[in-house]
C-alpha positions as CSV (number, residue, x, y, z in Angstrom):
1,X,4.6,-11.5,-0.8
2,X,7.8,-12.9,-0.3
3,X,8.2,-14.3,-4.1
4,X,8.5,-10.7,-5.5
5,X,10.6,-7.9,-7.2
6,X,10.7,-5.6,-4.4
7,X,14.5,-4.2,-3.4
8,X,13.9,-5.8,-0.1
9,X,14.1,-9.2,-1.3
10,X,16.3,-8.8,-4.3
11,X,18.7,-7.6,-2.3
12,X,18.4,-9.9,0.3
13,X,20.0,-12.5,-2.2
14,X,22.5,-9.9,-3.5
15,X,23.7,-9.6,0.4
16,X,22.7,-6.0,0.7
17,X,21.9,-3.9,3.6
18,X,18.6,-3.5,4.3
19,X,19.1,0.1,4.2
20,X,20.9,0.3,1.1
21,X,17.1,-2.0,-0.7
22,X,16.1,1.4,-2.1
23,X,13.2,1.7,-4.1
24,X,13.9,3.2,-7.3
25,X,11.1,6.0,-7.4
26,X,11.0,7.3,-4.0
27,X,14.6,6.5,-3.4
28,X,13.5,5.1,0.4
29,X,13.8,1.6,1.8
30,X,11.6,-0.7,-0.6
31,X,9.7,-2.4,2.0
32,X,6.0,-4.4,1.5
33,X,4.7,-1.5,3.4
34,X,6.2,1.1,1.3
35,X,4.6,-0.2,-1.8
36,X,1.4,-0.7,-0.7
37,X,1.2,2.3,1.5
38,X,3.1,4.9,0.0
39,X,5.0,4.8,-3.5
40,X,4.1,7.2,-5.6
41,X,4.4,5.2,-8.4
42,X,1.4,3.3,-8.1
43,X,-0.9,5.7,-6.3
44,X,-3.5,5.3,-9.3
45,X,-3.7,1.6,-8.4
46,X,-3.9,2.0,-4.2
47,X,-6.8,4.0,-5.1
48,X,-9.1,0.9,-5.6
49,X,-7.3,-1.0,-3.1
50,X,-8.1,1.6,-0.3
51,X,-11.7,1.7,-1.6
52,X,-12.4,-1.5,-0.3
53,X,-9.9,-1.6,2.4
54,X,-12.5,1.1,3.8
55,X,-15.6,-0.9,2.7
56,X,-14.5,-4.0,4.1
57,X,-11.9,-3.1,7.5
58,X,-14.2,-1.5,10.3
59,X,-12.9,1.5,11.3
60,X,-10.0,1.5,8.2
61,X,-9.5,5.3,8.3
62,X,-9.7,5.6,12.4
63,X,-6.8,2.8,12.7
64,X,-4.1,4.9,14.3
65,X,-1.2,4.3,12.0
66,X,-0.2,2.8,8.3
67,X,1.3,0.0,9.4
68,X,-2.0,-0.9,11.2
69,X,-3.6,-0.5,8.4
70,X,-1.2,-2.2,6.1
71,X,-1.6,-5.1,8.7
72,X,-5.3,-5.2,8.3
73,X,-4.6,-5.2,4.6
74,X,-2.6,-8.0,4.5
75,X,-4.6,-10.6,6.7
76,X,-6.9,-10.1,3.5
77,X,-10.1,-11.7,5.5
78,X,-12.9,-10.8,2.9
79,X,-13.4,-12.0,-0.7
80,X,-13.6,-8.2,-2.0
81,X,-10.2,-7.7,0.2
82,X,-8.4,-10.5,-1.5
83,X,-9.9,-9.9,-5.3
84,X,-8.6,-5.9,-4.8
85,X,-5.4,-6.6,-3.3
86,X,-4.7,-9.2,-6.2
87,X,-5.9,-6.5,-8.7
88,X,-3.5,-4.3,-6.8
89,X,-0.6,-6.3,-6.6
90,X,-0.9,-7.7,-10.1
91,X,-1.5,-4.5,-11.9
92,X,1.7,-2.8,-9.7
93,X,3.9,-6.3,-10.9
94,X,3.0,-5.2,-14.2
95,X,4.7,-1.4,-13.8
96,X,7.3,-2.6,-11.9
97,X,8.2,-5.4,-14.9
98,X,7.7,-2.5,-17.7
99,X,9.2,0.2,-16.8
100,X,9.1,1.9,-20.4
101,X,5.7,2.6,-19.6
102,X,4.4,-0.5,-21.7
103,X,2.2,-1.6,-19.0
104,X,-1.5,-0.2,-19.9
105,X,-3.8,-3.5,-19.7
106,X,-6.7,-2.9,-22.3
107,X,-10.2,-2.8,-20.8
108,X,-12.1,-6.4,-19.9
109,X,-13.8,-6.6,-22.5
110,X,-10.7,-7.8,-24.7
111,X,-8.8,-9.4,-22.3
112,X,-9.9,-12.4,-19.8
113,X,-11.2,-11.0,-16.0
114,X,-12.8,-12.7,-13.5
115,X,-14.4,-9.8,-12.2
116,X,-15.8,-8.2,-15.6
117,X,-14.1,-5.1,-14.2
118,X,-11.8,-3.4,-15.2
119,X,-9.5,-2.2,-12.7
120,X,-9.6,1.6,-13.1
């Protein structure tokens, strides 16, 4: 995820503090973590993601923190895993780009999808 719009690595090449890589809706440090985990913004879209997060991580809601979780997440080791959190990370790159609130995808069945899902 390092090729991405998140404050943490835009303002990485503006020179900015870490702490001062806010995100924009929660007004916290814009990490990878904190927009996977826990921004608000996209909590519609985590919903799916965490779905099969607990389908395909054993024991995903007994892992003793988020950034365990996030960790298991990430290492994206099942085909399910890595369709969702490309769903995920696709749609939320799409909110992020249109912030007017011109991001609604219309359903598959007009658009191209390799899953024949749509991802609500």
């Amino acid at each position: 995820m390092s090729a991405h719009s998140l404050a943490i690595e835009t303002g990485r090449h503006k020179s900015q503090s870490p702490s001062d890589r806010l995100c924009t809706n929660c007004n916290v440090q814009e990490t990878e973590m904190h927009h996977v985990m826990y921004c608000s913004k996209f909590d519609n879209l985590r919903v799916k993601l965490f779905a099969v997060s607990r389908k395909e991580i054993r024991y995903f809601d007994k892992l003793l923190t988020d950034e365990r979780r996030f960790c298991k997440i990430m290492e994206v080791n099942t085909i399910p895993l890595a369709n969702a959190l490309g769903q995920y990370l696709t749609q939320a790159s799409i909110v992020i780009n249109n912030p007017a609130g011109t991001h609604f995808l219309p359903p598959c069945e007009t658009r191209p999808c390799l899953s024949r899902r749509c991802f609500y």
